[in-house]
C-alpha positions in Angstrom: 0.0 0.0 0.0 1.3 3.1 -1.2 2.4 6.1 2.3 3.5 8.9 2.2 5.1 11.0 4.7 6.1 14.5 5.6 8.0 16.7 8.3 7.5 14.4 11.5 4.1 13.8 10.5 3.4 9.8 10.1 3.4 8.0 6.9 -0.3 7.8 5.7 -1.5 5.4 2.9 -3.4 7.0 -0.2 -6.9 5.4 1.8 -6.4 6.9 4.7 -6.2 10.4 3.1 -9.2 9.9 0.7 -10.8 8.6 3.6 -10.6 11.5 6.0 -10.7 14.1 3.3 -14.1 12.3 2.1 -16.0 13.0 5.8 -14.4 16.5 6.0 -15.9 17.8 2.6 -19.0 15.5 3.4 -19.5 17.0 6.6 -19.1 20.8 5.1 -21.5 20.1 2.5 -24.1 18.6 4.3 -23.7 21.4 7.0 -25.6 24.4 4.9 -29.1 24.4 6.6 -31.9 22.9 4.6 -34.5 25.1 2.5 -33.8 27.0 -1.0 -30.4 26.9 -2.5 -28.0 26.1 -0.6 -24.7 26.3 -2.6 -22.2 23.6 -3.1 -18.8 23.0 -3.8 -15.7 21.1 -5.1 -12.5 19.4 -3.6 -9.7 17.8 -5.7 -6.2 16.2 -4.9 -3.7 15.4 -7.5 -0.2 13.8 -7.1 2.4 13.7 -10.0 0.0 14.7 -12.4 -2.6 11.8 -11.8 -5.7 12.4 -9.8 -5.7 11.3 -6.2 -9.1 12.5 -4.8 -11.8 14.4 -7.2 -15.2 15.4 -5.1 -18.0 17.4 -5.6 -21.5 17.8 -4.2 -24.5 20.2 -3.3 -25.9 22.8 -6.1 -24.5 25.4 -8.8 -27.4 26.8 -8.8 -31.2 26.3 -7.7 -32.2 23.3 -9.1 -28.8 22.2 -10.4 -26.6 20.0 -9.2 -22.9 20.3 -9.2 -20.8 18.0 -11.4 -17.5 17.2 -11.7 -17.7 19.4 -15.2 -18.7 22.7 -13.0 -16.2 25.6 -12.7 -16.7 27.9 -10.1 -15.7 31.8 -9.4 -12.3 31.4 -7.5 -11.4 34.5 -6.4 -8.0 35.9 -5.2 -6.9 32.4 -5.7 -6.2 33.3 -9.6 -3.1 35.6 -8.9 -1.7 32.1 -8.3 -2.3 30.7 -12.0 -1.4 34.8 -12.8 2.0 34.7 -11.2 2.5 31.2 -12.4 1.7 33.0 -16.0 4.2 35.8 -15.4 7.1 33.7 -14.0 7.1 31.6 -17.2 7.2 34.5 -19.5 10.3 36.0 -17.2 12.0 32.8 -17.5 11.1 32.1 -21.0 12.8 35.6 -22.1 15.5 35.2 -19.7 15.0 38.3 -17.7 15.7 38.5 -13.6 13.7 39.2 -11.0 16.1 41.7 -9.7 15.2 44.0 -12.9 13.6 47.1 -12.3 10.1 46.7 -13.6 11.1 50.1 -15.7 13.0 48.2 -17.8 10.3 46.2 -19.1 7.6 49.7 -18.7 8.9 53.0 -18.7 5.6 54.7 -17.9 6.2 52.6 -14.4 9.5 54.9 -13.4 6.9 58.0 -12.6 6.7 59.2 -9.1 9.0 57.4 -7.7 8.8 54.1 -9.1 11.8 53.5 -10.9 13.8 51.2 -8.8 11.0 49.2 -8.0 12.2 45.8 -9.0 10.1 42.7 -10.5 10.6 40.7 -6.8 9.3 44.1 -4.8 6.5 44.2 -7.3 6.0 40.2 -7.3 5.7 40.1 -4.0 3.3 43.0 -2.8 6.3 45.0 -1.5 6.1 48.1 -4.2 3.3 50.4 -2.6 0.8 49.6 -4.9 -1.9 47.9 -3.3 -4.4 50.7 -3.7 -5.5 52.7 -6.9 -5.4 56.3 -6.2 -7.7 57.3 -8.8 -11.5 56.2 -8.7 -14.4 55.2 -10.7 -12.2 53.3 -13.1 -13.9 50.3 -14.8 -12.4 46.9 -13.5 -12.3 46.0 -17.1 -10.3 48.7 -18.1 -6.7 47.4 -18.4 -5.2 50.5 -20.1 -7.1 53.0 -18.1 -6.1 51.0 -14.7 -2.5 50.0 -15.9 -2.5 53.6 -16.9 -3.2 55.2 -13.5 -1.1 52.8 -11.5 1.9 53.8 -13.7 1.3 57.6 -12.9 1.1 57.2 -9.1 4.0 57.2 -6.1 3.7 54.3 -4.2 0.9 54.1 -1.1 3.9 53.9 1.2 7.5 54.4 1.2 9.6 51.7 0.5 10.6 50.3 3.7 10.7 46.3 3.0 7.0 46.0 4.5 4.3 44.5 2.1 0.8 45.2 1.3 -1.6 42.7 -0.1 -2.6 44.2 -4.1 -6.3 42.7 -4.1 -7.3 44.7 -6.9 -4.1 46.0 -8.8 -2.2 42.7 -8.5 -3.8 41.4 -11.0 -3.2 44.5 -13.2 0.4 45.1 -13.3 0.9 41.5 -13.9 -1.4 41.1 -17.1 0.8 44.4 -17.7 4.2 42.6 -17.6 3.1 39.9 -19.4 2.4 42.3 -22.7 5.4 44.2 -22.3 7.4 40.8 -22.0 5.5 39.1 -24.7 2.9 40.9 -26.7 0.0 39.2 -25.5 -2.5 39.5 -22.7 -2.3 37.2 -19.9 -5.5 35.3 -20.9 -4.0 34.7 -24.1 -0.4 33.6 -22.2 -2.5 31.2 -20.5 -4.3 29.4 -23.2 -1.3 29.0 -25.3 0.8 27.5 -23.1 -1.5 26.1 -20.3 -4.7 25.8 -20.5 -5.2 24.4 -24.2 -2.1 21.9 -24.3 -3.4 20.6 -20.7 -6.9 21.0 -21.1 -7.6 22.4 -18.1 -11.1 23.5 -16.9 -9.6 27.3 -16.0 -10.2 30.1 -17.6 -9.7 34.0 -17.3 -12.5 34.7 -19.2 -15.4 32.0 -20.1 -16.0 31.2 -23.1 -19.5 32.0 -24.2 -20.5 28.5 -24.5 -19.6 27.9 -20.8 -21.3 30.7 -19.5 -24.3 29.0 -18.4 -22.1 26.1 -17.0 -20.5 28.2 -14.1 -21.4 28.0 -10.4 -23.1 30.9 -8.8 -21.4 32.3 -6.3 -23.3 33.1 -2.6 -22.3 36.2 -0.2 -21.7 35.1 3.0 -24.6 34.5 5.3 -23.4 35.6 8.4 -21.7 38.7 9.6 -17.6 38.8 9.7 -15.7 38.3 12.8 -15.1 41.9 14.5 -11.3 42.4 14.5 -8.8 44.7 13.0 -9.5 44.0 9.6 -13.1 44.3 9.7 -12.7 47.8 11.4 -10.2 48.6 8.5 -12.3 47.5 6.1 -15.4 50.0 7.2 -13.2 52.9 6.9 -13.7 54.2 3.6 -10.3 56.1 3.6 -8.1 53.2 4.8 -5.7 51.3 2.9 -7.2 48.1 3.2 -10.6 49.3 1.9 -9.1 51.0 -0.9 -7.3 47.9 -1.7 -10.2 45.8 -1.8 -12.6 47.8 -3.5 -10.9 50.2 -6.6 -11.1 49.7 -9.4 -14.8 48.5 -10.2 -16.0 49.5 -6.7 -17.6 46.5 -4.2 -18.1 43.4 -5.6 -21.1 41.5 -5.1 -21.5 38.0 -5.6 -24.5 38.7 -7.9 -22.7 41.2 -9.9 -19.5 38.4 -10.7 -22.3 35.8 -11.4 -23.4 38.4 -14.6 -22.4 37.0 -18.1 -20.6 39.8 -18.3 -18.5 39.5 -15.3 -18.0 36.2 -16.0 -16.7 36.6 -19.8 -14.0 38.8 -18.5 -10.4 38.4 -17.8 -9.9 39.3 -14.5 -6.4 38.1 -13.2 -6.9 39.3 -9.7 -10.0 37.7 -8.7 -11.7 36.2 -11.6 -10.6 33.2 -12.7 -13.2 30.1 -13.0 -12.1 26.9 -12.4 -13.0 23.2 -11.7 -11.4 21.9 -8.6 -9.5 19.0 -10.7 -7.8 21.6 -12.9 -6.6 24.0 -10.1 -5.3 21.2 -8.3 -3.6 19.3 -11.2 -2.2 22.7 -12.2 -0.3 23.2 -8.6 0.7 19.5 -8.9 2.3 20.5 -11.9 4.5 22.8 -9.9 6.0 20.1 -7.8 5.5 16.9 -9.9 7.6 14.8 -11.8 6.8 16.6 -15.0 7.3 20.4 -14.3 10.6 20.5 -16.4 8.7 21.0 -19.4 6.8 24.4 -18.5 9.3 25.6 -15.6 13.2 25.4 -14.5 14.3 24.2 -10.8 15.2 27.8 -10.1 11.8 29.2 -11.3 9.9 26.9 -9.0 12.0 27.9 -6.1 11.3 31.6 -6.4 7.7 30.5 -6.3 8.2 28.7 -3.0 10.5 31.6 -1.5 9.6 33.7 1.4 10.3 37.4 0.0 8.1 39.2 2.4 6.3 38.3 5.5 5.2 39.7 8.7 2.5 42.4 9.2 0.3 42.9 6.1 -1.0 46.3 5.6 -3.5 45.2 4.0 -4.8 42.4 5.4 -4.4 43.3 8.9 -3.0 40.2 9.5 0.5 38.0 9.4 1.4 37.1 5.5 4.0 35.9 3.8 4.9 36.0 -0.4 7.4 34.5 -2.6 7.2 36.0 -6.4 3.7 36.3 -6.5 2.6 33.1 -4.6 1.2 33.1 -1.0 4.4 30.9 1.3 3.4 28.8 4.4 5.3 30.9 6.9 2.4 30.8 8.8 0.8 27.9 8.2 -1.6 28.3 6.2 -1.0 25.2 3.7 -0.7 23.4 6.8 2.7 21.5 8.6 4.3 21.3 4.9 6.9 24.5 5.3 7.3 24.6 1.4 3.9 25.1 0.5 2.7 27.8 -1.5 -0.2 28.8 -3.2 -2.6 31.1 -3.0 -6.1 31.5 -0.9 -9.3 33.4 -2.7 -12.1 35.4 -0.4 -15.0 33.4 0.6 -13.1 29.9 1.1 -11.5 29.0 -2.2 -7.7 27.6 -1.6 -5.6 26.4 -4.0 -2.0 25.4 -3.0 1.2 22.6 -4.0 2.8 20.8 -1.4 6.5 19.8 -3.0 7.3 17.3 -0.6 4.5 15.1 -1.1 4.4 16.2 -5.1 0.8 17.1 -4.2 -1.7 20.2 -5.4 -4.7 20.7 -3.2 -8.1 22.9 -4.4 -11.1 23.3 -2.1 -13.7 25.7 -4.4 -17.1 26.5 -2.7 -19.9 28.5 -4.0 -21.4 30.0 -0.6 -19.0 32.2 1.0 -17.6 33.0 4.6 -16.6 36.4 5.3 -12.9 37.3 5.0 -10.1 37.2 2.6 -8.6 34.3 4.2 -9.3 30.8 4.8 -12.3 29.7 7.1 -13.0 26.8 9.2 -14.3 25.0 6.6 -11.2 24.9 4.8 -9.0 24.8 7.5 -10.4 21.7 8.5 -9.7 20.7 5.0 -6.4 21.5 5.1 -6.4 19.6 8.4 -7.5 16.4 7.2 -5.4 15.8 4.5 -2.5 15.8 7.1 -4.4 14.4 9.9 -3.5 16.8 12.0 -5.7 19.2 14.0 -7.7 22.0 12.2 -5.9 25.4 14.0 -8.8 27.5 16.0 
């Protein structure tokens, strides 16, 4: 019987993990209190390319059940795939992460700007986590890539980091058309997402549409704390961050065909659960060599910043564009990276077990970070106990 084992924690055969992992996302499912739509979701574990675990359960939408063929809205957790995106087209045209973004976009240099380097930028230490000018269109590339160029950072450069909800996403689609000459949804497709066939897409295609999950707002109230109190303050940094461009999201507004049909690199990639998790698994399996070098996969599992988050309110931590497990996030596994999306979703690889984990659900829980749901996720795929 195949184990497998990690960092002091005991060797665990590939039934025992399916096993446990099967009454955690059981149990989440079946918790949503009965009457109207309830919401459902998706859980997937791949190892070396080959699928290890692939669940789903509960409803898309009212009336329709969820299939293993359903993509789902997954947040923040598409600057992963975007980073992923970006680091191949660095790598691909030879150009360091010590280069001053500048180089690549001499608009950038303005106010300030021009020793900001592709690692400071990669790894939400430039001062650009808020837009400083409003009412811009979330689907406004130039206009948003525009502004962002113009402005001094939000704070002096001082080795902290702030979490770019919004204008991650942005400057990375940015560097990927300087670099190449093509958009970041079209980077994707050529190189990923059609030679894989993966169910991921920044953008849907018109006759998936219909096909997508719809996405619920969270039904009870967040947890008072610094960050909610943050967030309420229309002038602080970590509501600016969260809400410019395109204002406050709703989940009904990102369910729109619209919304949907747009590339969104910061929060609105849809995905299934088996193609975000065989993606990650790609980034520690046997077979990465043929989209990314051994020294491009370590900056993505490199702590560049960590401690206090001025955005989040909260302790982070960032390699080149990836969230890092210095605080355990990705569970006991100190070399896993990834990247968490509001409402639940979590999406990370695990290189020492040559495993990527995706947990995508449809009804939310408030905050940017994961929940008890998906910490107890997390949990049970170690079996270890879920963290308070």
């Amino acid at each position: 019987m195949e184990r497998v084992s990690l960092n002091g924690v005991p060797g665990l055969s590939r039934d025992e993990i399916v096993d446990r992992l099967t009454r955690a996302f059981t149990a989440i499912v079946g918790e949503t209190p009965s009457g109207g739509h309830t919401g459902g979701a998706a859980l997937a574990v791949w190892r070396d390319g080959k699928p290890l675990l692939s669940l789903h359960g509960g409803e898309a939408a009212a009336g329709r059940s969820w299939t293993a063929e359903t993509p789902c809205l997954i947040w923040s957790a598409s600057k992963g795939v975007a980073a992923a995106c970006t680091l191949h087209a660095l790598q691909e045209n030879h150009i360091p992460l010590n280069t001053a973004v500048a180089t690549l976009w001499p608009e950038f240099a303005a106010a300030g700007k021009d020793t900001i380097t592709l690692a400071q930028l990669l790894s939400h230490q430039a001062g650009l986590a808020a837009i400083d000018q409003q009412g811009l269109s979330i689907t406004d590339h130039e206009a948003v890539v525009a502004s962002l160029a113009a402005q001094p950072p939000n704070w002096p450069p001082d080795g902290s980091h702030g979490y770019g909800a919004r204008t991650f996403g942005f400057l990375l689609d940015e560097i990927i058309r300087r670099v190449t000459g093509e958009t970041l949804a079209a980077s994707w497709e050529r190189i990923f997402r059609g030679p894989l066939g993966l169910d991921l897409w920044f953008g849907l295609p018109p006759e998936r549409i219909d096909t997508a999950a719809n996405v619920m707002a969270p039904k009870t109230p967040p947890t008072p704390g610094p960050f909610t109190r943050a967030f309420v303050d229309r002038t602080s940094l970590t509501r600016r961050a969260l809400s410019e461009p395109g204002g406050l999201l709703s989940p009904a507004a990102m369910n729109s065909p619209a919304m949907r049909a747009a590339s969104l690199p910061s929060l609105g990639a849809i995905a299934t659960a088996d193609a975000l998790a065989r993606f990650y698994s790609l980034l520690c399996g046997s077979d990465r060599s043929s989209f990314f070098r051994d020294e491009t996969l370590a900056t993505m599992r490199t702590t560049a910043s960590s401690g206090p988050d001025r955005v989040l309110i909260d302790q982070t931590s960032f390699s080149a564009g990836f969230m890092t497990n210095a605080h355990g996030i990705f569970g006991p596994c100190p070399a896993a990276f990834g990247h968490p999306g509001a409402g639940g979703s979590l999406a990370f690889a695990d290189p020492s077990l040559g495993l990527g984990f995706a947990f995508i659900p449809s009804a939310m829980h408030p905050g940017a970070l994961p929940g008890p749901r998906t910490r107890s996720l997390v949990a049970a795929l170690y079996g270890v106990a879920a963290p308070a």
